[in-house]
KOLROTOR-371368 format. One line per field, with one value per atom (N, C-alpha, C, O): atom name; z, x, y. Coordinates in steps of 0.001 Angstrom, whole numbers, m for minus. Each point is the difference from the previous one (the first is absolute). Layout:
N
atom: (CA, ...)
zz: (Z, ...)
xx: (X, ...)
yy: (Y, ...)
END
This chain:
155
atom: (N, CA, C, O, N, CA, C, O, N, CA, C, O, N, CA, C, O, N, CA, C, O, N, CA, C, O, N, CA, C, O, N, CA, C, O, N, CA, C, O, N, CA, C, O, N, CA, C, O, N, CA, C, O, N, CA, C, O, N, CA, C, O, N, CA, C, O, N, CA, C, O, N, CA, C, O, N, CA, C, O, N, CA, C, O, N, CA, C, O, N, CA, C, O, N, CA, C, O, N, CA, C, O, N, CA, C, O, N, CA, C, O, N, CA, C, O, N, CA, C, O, N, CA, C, O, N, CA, C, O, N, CA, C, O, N, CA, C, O, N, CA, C, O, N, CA, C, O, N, CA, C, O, N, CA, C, O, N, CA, C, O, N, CA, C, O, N, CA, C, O, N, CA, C, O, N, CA, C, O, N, CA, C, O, N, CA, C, O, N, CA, C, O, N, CA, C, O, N, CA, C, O, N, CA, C, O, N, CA, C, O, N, CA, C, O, N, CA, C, O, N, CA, C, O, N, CA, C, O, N, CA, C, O, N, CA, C, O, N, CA, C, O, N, CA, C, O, N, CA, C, O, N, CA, C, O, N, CA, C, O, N, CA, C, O, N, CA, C, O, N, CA, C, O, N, CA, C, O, N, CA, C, O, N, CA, C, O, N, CA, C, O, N, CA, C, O, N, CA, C, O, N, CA, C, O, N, CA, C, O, N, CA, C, O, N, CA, C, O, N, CA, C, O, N, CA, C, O, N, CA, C, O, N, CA, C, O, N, CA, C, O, N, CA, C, O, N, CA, C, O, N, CA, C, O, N, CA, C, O, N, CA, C, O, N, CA, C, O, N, CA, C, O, N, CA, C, O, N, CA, C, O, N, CA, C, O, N, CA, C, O, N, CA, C, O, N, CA, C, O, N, CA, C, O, N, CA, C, O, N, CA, C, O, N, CA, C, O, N, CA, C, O, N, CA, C, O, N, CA, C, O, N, CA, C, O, N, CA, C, O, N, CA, C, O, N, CA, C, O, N, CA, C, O, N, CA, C, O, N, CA, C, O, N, CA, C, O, N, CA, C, O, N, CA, C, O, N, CA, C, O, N, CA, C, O, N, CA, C, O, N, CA, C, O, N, CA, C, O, N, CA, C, O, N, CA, C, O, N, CA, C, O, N, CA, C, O, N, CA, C, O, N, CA, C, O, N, CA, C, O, N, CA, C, O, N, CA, C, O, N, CA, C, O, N, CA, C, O, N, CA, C, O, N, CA, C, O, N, CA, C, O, N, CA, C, O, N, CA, C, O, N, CA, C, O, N, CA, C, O, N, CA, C, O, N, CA, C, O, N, CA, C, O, N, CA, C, O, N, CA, C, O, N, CA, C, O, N, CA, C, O, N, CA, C, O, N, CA, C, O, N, CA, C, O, N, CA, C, O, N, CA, C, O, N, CA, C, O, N, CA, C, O, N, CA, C, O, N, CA, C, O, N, CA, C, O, N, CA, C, O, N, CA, C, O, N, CA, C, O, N, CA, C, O, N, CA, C, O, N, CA, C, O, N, CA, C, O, N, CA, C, O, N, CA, C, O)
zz: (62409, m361, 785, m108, 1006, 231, m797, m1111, 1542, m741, m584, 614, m1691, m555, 1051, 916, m1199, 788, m162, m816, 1218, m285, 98, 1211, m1881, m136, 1248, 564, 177, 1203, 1112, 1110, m1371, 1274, 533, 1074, m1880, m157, 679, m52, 1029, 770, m1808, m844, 690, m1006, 316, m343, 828, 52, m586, 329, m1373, m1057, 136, m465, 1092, 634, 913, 1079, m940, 953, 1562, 1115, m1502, 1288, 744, 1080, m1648, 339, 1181, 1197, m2221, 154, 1358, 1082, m1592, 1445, 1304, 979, m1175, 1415, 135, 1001, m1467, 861, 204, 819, m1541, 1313, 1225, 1087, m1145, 1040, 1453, 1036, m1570, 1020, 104, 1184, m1639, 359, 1269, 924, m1339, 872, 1430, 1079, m1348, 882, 1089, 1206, m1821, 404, 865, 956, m1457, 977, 1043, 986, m1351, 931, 1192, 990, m727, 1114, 976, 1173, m1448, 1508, 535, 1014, m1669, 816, 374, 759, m1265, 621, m1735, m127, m797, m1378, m879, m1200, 2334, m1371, m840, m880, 572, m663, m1100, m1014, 1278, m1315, m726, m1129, 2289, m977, m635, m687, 1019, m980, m979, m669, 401, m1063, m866, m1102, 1487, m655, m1030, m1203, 2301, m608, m1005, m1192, 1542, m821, m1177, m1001, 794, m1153, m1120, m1216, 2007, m886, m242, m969, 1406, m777, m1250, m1006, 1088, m1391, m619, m992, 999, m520, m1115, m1227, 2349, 313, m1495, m1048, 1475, m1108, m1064, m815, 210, m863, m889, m1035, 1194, m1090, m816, 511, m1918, m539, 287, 743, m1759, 684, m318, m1051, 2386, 152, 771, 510, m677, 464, 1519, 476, 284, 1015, 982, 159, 272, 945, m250, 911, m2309, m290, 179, 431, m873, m138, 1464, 664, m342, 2040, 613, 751, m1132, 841, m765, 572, m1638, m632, 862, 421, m90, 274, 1629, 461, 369, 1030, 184, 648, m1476, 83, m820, m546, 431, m597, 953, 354, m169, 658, 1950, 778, m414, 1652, 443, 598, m1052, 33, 1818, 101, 626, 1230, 588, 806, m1501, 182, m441, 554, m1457, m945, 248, m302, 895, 1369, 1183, 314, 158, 780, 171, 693, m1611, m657, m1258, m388, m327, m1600, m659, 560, m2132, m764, 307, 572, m1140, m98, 1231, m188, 1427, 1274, 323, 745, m1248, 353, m826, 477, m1633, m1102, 385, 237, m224, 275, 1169, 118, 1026, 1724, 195, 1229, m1491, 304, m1042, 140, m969, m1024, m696, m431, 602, m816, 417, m543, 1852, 1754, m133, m348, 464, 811, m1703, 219, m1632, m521, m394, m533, 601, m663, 1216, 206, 534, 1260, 1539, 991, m1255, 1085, 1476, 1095, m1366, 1289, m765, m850, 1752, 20, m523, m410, 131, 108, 894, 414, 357, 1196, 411, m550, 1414, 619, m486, 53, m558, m690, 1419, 387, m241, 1142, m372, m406, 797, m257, 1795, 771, m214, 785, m63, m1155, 2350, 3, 419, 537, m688, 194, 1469, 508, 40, 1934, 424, 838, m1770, 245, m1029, 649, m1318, m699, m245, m328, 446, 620, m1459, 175, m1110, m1302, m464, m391, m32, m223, m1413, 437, m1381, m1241, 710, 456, m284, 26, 1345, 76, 888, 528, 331, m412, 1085, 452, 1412, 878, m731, 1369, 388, m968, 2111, 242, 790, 837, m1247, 672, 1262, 46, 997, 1376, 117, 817, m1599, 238, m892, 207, m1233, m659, m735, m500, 900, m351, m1151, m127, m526, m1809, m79, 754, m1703, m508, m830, m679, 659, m1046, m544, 637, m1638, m729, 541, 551, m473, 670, m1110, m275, m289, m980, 958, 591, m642, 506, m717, m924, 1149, m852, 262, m1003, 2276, m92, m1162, m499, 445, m894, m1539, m959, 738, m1330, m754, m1023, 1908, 284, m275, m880, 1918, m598, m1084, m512, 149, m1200, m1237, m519, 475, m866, m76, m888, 1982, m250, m472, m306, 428, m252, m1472, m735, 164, m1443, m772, m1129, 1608, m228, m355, m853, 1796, 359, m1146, m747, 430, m854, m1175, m766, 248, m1122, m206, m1123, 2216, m136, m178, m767, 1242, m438, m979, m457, m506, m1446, m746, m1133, 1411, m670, m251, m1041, 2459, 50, m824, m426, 194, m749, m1155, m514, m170, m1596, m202, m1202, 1827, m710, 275, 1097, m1806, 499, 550, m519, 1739, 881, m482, 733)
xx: (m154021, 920, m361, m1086, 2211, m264, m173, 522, m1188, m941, 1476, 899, m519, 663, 268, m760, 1893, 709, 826, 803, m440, 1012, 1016, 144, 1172, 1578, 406, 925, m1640, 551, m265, 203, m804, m600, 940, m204, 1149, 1028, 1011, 151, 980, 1530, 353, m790, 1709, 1131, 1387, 722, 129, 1151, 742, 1139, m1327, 732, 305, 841, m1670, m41, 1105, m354, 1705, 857, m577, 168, m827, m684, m503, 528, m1892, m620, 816, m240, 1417, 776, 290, m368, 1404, 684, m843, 216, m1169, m479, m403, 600, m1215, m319, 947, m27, 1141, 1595, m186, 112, m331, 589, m969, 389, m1915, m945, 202, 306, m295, 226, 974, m272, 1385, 995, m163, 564, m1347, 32, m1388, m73, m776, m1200, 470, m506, 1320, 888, 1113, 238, 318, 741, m633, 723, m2391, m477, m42, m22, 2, m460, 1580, 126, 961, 898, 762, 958, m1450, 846, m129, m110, 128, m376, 960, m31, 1232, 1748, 70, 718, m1293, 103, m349, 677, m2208, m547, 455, 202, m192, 1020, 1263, 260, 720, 592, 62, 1020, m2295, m677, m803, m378, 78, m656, 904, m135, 1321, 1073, 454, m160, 774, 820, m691, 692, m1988, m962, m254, m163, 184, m13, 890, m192, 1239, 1176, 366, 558, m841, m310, m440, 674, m2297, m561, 608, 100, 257, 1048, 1283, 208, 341, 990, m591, 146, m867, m380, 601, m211, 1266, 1159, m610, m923, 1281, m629, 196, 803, m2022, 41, 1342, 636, m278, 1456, 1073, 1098, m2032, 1203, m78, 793, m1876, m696, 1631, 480, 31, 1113, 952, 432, 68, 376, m281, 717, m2122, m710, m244, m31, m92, m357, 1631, 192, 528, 1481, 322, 752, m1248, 573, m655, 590, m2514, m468, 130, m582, 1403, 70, 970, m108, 1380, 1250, m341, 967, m1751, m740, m343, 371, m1554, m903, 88, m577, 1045, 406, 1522, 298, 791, 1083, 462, 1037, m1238, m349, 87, 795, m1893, m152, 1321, 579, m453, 1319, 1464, 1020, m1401, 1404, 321, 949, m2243, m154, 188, 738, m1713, m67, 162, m393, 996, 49, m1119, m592, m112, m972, m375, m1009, 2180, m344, 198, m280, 698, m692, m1145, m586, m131, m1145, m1132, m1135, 1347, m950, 118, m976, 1995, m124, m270, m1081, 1398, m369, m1142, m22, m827, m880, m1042, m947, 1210, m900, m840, m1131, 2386, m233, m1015, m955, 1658, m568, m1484, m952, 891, m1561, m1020, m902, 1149, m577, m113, m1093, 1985, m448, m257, m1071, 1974, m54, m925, m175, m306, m831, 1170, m358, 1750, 874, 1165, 98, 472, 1630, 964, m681, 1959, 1326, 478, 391, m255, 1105, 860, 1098, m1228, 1057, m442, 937, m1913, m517, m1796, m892, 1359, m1415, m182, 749, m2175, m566, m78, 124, m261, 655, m684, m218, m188, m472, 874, 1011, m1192, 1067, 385, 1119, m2306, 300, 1303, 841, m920, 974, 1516, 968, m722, 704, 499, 1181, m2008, 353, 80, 567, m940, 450, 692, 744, m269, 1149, m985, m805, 948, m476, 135, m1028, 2328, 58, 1165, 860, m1120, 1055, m55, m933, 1873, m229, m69, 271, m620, m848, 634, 435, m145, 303, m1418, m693, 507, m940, 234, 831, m1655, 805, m101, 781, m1783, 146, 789, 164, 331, 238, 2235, 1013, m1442, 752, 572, 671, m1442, m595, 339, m528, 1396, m621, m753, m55, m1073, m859, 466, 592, m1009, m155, m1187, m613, 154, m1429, 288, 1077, m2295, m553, m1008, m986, 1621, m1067, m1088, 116, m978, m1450, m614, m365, 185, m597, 1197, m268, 1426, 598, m40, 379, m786, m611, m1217, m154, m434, m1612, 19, m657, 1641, 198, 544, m346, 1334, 1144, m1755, m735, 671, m997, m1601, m851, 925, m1558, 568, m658, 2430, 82, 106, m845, 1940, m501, m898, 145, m1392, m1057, m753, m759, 1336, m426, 228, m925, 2272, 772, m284, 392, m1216, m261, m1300, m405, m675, m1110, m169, m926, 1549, 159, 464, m328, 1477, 197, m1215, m234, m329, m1529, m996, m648, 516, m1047, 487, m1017, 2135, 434, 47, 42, m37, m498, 1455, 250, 712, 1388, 88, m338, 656, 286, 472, 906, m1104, 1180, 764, 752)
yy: (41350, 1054, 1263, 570, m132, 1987, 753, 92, 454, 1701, 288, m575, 1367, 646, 1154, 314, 215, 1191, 826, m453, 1718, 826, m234, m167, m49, m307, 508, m584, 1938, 880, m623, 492, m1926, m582, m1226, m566, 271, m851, 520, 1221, m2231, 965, m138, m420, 740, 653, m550, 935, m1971, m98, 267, m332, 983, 605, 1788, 769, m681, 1388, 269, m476, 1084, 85, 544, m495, 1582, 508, m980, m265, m596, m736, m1176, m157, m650, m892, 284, m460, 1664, 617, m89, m715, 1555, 623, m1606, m393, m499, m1523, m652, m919, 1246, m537, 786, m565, 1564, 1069, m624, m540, 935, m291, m1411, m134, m843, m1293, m725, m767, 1354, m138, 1279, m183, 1300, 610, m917, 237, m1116, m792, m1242, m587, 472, m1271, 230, m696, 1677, 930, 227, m106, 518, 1085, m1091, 370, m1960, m599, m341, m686, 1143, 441, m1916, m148, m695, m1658, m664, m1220, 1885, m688, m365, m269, 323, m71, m644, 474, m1784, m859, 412, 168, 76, 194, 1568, 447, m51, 1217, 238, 988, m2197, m615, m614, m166, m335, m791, 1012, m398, 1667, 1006, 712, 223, 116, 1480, m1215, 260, m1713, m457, m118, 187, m472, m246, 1422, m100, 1383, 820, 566, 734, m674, 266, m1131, 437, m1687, m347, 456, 278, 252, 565, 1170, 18, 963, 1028, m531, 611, m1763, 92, m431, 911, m1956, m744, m133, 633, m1614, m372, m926, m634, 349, m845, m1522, m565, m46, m1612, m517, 89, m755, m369, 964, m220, 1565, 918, 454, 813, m1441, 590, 193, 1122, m2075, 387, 905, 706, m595, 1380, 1194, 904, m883, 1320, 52, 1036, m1908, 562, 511, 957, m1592, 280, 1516, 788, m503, 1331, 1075, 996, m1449, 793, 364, 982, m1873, m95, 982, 1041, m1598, 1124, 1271, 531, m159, 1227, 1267, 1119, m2329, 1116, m493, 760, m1556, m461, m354, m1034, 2238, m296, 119, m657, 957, m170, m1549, m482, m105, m1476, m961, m935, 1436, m246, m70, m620, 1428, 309, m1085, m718, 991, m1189, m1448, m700, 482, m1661, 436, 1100, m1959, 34, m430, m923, 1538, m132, m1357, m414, m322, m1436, m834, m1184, 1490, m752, 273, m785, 2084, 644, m675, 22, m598, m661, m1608, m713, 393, m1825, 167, m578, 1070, m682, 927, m63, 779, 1285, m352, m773, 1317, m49, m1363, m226, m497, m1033, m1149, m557, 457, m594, 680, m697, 1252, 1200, m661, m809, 1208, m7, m1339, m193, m1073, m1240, m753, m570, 569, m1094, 436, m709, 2143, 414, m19, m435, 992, m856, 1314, 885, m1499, 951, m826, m940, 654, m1032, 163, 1092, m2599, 11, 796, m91, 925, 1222, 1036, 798, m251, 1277, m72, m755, 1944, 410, 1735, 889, m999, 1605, 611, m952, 2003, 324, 1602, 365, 746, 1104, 842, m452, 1986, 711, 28, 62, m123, 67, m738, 327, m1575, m732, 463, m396, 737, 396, 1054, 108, 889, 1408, 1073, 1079, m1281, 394, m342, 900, m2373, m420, m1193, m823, 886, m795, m1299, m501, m192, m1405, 185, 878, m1941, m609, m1649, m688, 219, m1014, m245, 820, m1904, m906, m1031, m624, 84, m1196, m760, 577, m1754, m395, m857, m907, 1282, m472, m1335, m489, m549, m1408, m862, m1202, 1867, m649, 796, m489, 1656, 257, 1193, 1025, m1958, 336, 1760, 817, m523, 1653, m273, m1025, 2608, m110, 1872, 872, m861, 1615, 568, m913, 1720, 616, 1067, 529, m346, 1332, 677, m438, 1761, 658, 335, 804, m1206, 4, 1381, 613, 7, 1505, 1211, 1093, m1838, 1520, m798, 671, m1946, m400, 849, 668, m1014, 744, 1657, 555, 171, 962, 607, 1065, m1900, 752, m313, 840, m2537, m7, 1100, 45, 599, 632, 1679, 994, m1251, 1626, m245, 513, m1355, m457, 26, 468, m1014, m161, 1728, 460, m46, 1687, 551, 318, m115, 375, m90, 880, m2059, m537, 179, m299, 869, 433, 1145, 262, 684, 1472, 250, 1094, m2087, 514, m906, 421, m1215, m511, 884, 108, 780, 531, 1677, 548, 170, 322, 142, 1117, m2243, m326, m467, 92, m511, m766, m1639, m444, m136, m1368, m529, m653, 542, m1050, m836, m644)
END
C-alpha cells in the first residue's frame, strides 16, 4: 500500500479549471509537431463528448445539441449529424473515417470548414474537414470556457 497523502496531490476532474486547461494543453501538445490530424480528431471529437455529457443513452443527442450550440460554424458547413456519424463516430470507435469523409488542412482549403475532392484515380468525391479551423474554433471554446471557470461561473 502507498504512504497516505494529501487530496491536493490528486488531478481533480471534477474541477472545471483543472478539466479545461488539460483539454486545452493537450490538444495544444499534439498540435505543435504540426502532421498529427488524426489524432487530433480523435482528441477534439472525444472532448466535446466530454464537453456535452448527455446521459446514458443520450450521448448522440447531447453531442448534436452541443455541437449546434457552441460550433455553429461547423454546422453550417456539415451538419451536426454528418459531423457525429462520419467524424466522430469513425475517429472514436473505428480509429478510421466513413467512406468519402477525409480530414484535410487549411493550406489546402483556404478557410473553408468543409469542401469536397475528387480523387484522381478513382474518381471518388470525398468531404475534407478542415481539421486546423476544428482545432481552432475548439481551443477558442475551450478558451471561453476557461475564463468563465477561472472566474468562479460554471461553464
Amino acid at each position: 500500500m502507498l504512504p497516505p497523502t494529501s487530496a491536493a496531490e490528486f488531478a481533480n476532474l471534477a474541477d472545471p479549471v483543472f478539466r479545461l486547461t488539460m483539454m486545452r494543453d493537450c490538444v495544444r501538445a499534439v498540435q505543435a509537431p504540426g502532421h498529427l490530424w488524426y489524432p487530433l480528431l480523435n482528441l477534439v471529437a472525444t472532448f466535446i463528448d466530454g464537453l456535452a455529457s448527455g446521459p446514458k443513452g443520450g450521448t448522440r443527442a447531447a453531442y448534436i445539441a452541443y455541437l449546434t450550440a457552441h460550433f455553429p460554424a461547423l454546422c453550417r458547413a456539415i451538419s451536426a449529424d454528418v459531423f457525429y456519424d462520419n467524424y466522430r463516430n469513425a475517429a472514436i470507435h473505428e480509429f478510421g473515417l466513413k467512406p468519402g469523409y477525409a480530414i484535410g488542412r487549411d493550406t489546402g482549403l483556404k478557410g473553408a470548414y468543409v469542401d469536397t475532392q475528387a480523387i484522381q484515380e478513382t474518381g471518388a468525391q470525398v468531404t475534407v474537414l478542415n481539421i486546423n479551423r476544428l482545432v481552432a474554433d475548439f481551443l477558442s471554446h475551450v478558451g471561453g470556457l476557461l475564463v468563465q471557470a477561472q472566474s468562479g461561473k460554471a461553464p
